[in-house]
Each structure stands twice: as structure tokens, then as C-alpha cells.
C-alpha positions, 0 to 999 in steps of 0.5 A: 216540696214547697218552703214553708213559710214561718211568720216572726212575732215581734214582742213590740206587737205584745208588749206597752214599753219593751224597755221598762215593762214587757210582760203580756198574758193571754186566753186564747181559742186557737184556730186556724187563723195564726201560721207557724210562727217563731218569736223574738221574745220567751213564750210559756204556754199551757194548754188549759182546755179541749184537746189538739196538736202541736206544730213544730217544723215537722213534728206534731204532737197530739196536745190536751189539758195540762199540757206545759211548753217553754218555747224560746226564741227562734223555735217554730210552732203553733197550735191547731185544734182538735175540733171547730166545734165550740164547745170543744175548743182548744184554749192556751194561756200564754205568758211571754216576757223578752229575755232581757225582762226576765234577765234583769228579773232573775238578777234582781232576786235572791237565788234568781240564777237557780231559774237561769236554766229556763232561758237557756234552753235552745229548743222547745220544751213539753212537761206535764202540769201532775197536779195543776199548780202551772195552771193555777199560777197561768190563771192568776197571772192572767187574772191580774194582767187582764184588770188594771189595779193598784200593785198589778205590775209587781203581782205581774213580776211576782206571779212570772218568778212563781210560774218559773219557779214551779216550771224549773221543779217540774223539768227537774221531776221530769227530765233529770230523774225523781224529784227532790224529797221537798218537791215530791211532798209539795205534790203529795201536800196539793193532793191532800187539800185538792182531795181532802174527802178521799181516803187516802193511805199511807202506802198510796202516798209513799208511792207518789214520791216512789219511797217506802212506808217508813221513809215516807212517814218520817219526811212527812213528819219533818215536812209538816210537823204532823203525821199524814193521818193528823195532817189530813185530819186539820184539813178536814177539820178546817174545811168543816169549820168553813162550812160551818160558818158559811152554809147552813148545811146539816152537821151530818151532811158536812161530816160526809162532806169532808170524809167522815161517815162516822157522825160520832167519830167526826164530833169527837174529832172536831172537839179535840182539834177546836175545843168545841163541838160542832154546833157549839162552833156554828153558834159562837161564830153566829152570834159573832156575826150577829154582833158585828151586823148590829154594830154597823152604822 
């Protein structure tokens, strides 16, 4: 059986001052071009796009959206597309950092040693993003590392405490048993303004945190101060005023937009939370901006 060859990645091919600043993020296609490899650095990755597989040593695993790897020093690996085809490519955000970088970054904060964990794991690790808040904070990340602007290098160290934080509670939900109440609520609070038109039950959301009714009802009140009914209510309410403001939409059409078929229930809805209604909202806010647009030199 032929050895195989497995390539080293030196973070000094990635990173401007290894000393002062080793932070790099990419959005990278994968092919076939990379071999398996293993670094001297930290590397997260998220697969964004398409579909694929995952080598490491001798194992592949079949990878696809919302797919999170922490990959430490000295693990082998690579990605490998599912198709050539190039509207089915398989894109991975990469972040990657050198231990003593993110060392020097946890030991710098507050409670920086709740996320010690992350570097000490000595072999590949493979999550599930559930509700795309890894994603989010891979793409701001990538966001501000591809543009040079003021505040970029401390958006970069702010945005890499965030993702490993959001890391750590996801390897908490998923390796070590069911999320802590404030973990669980925070995904039950991204479903609600993710999908604020849908409707939701109560009995549905208790299911997402694996309580009872009851139970439920009561962390969410201690939460956020609000029943999930009130709770999902405000959302609604506050997209419709956006809307209101920025479109010229029909009040019937954006009542269904945020969930309402009922127009006379979304009316006396929206006066109880705002103290107007609709169309008293849409014309204060427009003679507002007539206003300022008539002030302007």
C-alpha cells in the first residue's frame, strides 16, 4: 500500500506578522487542486454551500451545508467536492488563528478560560450549525478581513471571541447532553425572528429545548420578560413598522407578511403596541422624512 503523502501548512504562508497579528479568513471553492494536509496553526471551518466529503486519514465523511469543523494542530485532512459542476460547488469559510494568538486573546478577556477548551481538543471535531449563527459570524468575519477599514483588526478579534464562543455552546449541546436553559432559549429566540410569519405553538417550542409546556412558559417569561405569545407579537409588530417606513406596500399585504390574515386583528394589534394605527404610522414617519429632506442644504 503506497504512503501517503500529507502536506504541512505553515501559518506564516497565511498570516502578515505571526507575532502581533495571525488572524486569516477565507471563502474558498474546494477542488481538487489542495492534498491532504495538516497545519501548525488553529483552523474552523464551515461549510457554507453545495455538498461534499471530508478526508481525514482514512475516514471520509459525506459533508453539506451547515457543516462546523474545529481542526487542531497536527490533524490531517481536506475537503473534496461532491461535483465540478459550477453551480454545485462546495464553498468552505475558513477561520484560522495560531494558539499562541487566540492564547494571548483568551487570557486577555473576562471568563476567556470558559473557551480554553477549544484549544485543547487534540482531534478534529464535526458539529451541526441548527440555526446558522456559526454562519453568520463566519461571514462577518469574512466581511471585515476581506475590506481594509478603520477598527478591522479589533472587529477581527471581537468577531473570533464570538464564533468561539458560539463554537463552545454548540459542542456543549451536542457532545456533552441537553443545552443549558439560556443556550436553548437563545435558539428558540433566532427561530422566532428567523421565521417570525410562521405560527408558531407554544407545545412546538417547548419541544425545541425538550421541556414541558409549563416549564417552558416560565423560562421564557424569565428570559425576556414576555410571554412567547407577546414576544412573537413585538417582532411582528416591529417588522410591520419597518416596512411601513421603507416600502410602499399595502397595509393588507404587510399584515400577511408578518403572519396576520386577519386585517382587523393586526390594526387593533398594532394601535395597542405603538399607540397608532397603521396608516397614522406610515404618515407621522413620512412627514418626518419629508421634513428632514427639506432641511438639507
Amino acid at each position: 500500500m503506497p504512503k501517503r503523502t500529507v502536506r504541512l501548512l505553515s501559518g506564516r504562508e497565511y498570516f502578515n506578522n505571526w507575532d502581533d497579528f495571525s488572524i486569516f479568513v477565507n471563502r474558498n471553492a474546494e477542488s481538487y487542486e489542495l492534498t491532504e494536509h495538516h497545519h501548525d496553526f488553529l483552523e474552523m471551518s464551515y461549510v457554507s454551500e453545495g455538498t461534499g466529503y471530508h478526508h481525514t486519514g482514512d475516514e471520509v465523511m459525506p459533508v453539506s451545508a451547515g457543516d462546523l469543523f474545529v481542526i487542531p494542530i497536527g490533524a490531517s485532512h481536506v475537503f473534496r467536492p461532491g461535483s465540478t459542476a459550477k453551480d454545485r460547488q462546495l464553498i468552505v469559510y475558513n477561520c484560522l488563528t495560531s494558539m499562541e494568538n487566540a492564547t494571548k486573546i483568551l487570557e486577555m478577556v473576562p471568563g476567556g478560560d470558559e473557551l480554553g477548551r477549544l484549544l485543547a481538543f487534540n482531534e478534529i471535531m464535526h458539529y451541526r450549525d441548527r440555526d446558522g449563527e456559526a454562519k453568520g459570524w463566519f461571514e462577518r468575519l469574512y466581511r471585515e478581513y476581506s475590506v481594509e477599514r478603520s477598527g478591522r483588526e479589533t472587529a477581527l478579534y471581537a468577531g473570533m471571541l464570538q464564533l468561539m464562543i458560539c463554537i463552545i455552546r454548540i459542542h456543549e449541546a451536542t457532545v456533552e447532553g441537553a443545552p443549558p436553559p439560556a443556550v436553548g432559549m437563545d435558539h428558540v429566540l433566532s427561530m422566532l425572528h428567523g421565521h417570525y410569519s410562521r405560527p408558531f405553538t407554544v407545545e412546538e417550542l417547548a419541544g425545541e429545548l425538550g421541556i414541558g409546556e409549563r416549564q417552558f412558559q416560565r423560562l421564557f417569561v424569565k428570559h425576556t420578560g414576555l410571554t412567547p405569545i407577546k414576544y412573537l407579537q413585538r417582532i411582528r409588530i416591529q417588522e410591520a413598522c419597518r416596512l411601513l417606513r421603507s416600502s410602499h406596500r399595502r397595509i393588507h399585504d404587510i399584515s400577511g407578511a408578518v403572519g396576520y390574515t386577519d386585517i382587523a386583528f393586526f390594526n387593533a394589534l398594532f394601535k395597542k403596541i405603538t399607540g397608532m394605527t397603521p396608516r397614522e404610522y406610515r404618515q407621522s414617519h413620512a412627514s418626518i422624512t419629508s421634513t428632514a429632506a427639506g432641511t438639507e442644504d
